[in-house]
C-alpha positions as CSV (number, residue, x, y, z in Angstrom):
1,X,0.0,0.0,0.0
2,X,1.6,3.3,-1.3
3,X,1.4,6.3,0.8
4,X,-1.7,8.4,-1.2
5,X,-3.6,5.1,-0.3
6,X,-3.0,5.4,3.2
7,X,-3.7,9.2,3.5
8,X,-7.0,8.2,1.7
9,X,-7.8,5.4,4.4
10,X,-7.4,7.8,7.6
11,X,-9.3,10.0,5.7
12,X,-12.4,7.6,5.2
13,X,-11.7,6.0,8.5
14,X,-11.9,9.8,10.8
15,X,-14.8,10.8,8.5
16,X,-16.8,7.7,9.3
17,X,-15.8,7.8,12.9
18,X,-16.8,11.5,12.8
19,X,-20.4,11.3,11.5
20,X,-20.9,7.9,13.7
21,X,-20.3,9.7,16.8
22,X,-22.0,12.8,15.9
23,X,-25.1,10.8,14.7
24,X,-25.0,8.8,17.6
25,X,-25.0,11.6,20.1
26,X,-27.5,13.6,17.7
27,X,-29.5,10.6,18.4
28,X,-29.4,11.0,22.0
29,X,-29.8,14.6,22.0
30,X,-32.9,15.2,20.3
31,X,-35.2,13.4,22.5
32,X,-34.1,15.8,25.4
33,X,-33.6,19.5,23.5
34,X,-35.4,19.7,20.5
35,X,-33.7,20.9,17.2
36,X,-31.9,23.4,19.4
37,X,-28.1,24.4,19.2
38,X,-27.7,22.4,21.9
39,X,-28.8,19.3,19.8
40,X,-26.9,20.3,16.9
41,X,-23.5,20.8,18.6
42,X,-23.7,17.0,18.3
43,X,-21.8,17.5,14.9
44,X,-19.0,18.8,16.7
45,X,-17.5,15.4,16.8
46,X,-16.7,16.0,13.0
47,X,-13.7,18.0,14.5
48,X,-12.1,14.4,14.4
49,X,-12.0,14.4,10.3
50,X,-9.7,17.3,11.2
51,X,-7.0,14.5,12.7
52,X,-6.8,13.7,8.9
53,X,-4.8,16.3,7.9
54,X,-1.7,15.1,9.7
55,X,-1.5,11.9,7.7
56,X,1.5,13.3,5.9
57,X,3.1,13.9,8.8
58,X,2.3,10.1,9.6
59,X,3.1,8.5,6.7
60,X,6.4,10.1,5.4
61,X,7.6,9.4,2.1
62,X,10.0,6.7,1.5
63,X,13.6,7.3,0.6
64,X,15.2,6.3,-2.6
65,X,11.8,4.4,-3.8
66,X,10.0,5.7,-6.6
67,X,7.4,8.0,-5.4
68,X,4.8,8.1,-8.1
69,X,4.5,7.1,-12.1
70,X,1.9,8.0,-14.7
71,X,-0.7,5.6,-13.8
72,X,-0.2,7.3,-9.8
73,X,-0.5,11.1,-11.3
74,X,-3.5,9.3,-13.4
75,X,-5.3,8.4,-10.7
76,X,-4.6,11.2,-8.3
77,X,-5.9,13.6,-11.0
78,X,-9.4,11.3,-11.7
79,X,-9.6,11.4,-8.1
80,X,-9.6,15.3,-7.6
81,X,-11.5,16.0,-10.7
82,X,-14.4,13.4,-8.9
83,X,-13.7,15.3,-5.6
84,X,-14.2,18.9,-7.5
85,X,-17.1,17.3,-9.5
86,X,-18.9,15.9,-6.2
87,X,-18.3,19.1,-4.0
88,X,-19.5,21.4,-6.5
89,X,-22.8,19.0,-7.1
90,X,-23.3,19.2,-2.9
91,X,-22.9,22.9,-3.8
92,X,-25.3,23.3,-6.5
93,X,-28.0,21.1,-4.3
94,X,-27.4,23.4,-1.0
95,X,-28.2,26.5,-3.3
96,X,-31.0,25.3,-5.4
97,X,-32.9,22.8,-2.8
98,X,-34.0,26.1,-0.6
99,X,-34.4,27.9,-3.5
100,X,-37.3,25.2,-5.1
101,X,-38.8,24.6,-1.7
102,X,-38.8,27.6,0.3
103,X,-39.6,29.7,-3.1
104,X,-37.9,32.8,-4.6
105,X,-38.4,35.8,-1.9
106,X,-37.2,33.2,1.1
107,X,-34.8,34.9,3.0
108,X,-32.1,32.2,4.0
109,X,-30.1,32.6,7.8
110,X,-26.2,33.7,6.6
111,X,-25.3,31.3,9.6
112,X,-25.8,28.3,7.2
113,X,-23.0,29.8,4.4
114,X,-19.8,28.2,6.8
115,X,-22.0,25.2,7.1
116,X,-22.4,24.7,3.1
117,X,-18.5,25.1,2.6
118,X,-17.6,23.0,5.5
119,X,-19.9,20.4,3.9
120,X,-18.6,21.0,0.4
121,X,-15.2,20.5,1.4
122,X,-15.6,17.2,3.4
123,X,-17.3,16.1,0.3
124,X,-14.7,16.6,-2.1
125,X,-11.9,15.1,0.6
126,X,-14.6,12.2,1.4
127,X,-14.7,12.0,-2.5
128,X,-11.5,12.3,-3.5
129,X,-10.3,9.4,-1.0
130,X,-13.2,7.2,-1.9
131,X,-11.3,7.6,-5.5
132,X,-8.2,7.0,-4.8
133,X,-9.2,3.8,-2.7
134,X,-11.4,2.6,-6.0
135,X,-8.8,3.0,-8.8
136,X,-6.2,1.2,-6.6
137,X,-8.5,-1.8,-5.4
138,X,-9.9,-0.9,-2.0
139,X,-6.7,-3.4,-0.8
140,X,-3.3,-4.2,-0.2
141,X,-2.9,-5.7,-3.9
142,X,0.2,-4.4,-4.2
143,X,-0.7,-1.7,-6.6
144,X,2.1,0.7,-6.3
């Protein structure tokens, strides 16, 4: 397993392990408070996604090995073009949705802008990952 893929798997593994807990205590939450803030600080246990970001800290790169080839540039640029493609779809859906519900002189809350770019970018990172782990085989085949 070559390093990308490894950066990809803490990345779907801290995601998944984010929303799980966050669900989890939503779950627990909502009986007692309600759709309050109090409820929705729940999702502050995707603040673990954020542990992600030191994977290449983690996993260094390997001296004197080759680092990537064409087929690895390949895939890492399939992979962010799906990312791109998926976060600006999540983008497109968070603008529109309101828009065809709520109708035209709806006046949406600013406080839910951070929200849609914090969800956009986990999409394209979840995405991107997802990518990375499907054109190399999900496994340790050796695919480097």
């Amino acid at each position: 397993m070559n390093r990308v893929q490894k950066i990809a798997w803490s990345i779907v593994i801290t995601t998944l392990l984010g929303l799980a807990l966050s669900l989890i205590t939503f779950a627990r939450l909502y009986p007692k408070y309600g759709g309050t803030p109090k409820t929705f600080a729940a999702f502050s246990f995707m603040g673990i996604v954020g542990l992600s970001m030191f994977s290449p800290i983690i996993f260094r790169e390997d001296k004197g090995t080759v680092k990537f080839d064409e087929r690895d540039k390949l895939i890492q640029r399939n992979a962010a073009w799906a990312g791109f493609a998926m976060s600006n779809l999540f983008f497109a859906l968070a603008c529109f949705i309101p828009f065809y519900i709520l109708g035209a002189n709806t006046l949406i809350r600013v406080n839910w802008l951070p929200s849609i770019y914090v969800g956009a970018t986990l999409i394209y990172f979840i995405t991107w990952a997802v990518a990375i782990l499907v054109q190399y085989g999900w496994g340790d085949k050796s695919g480097e």
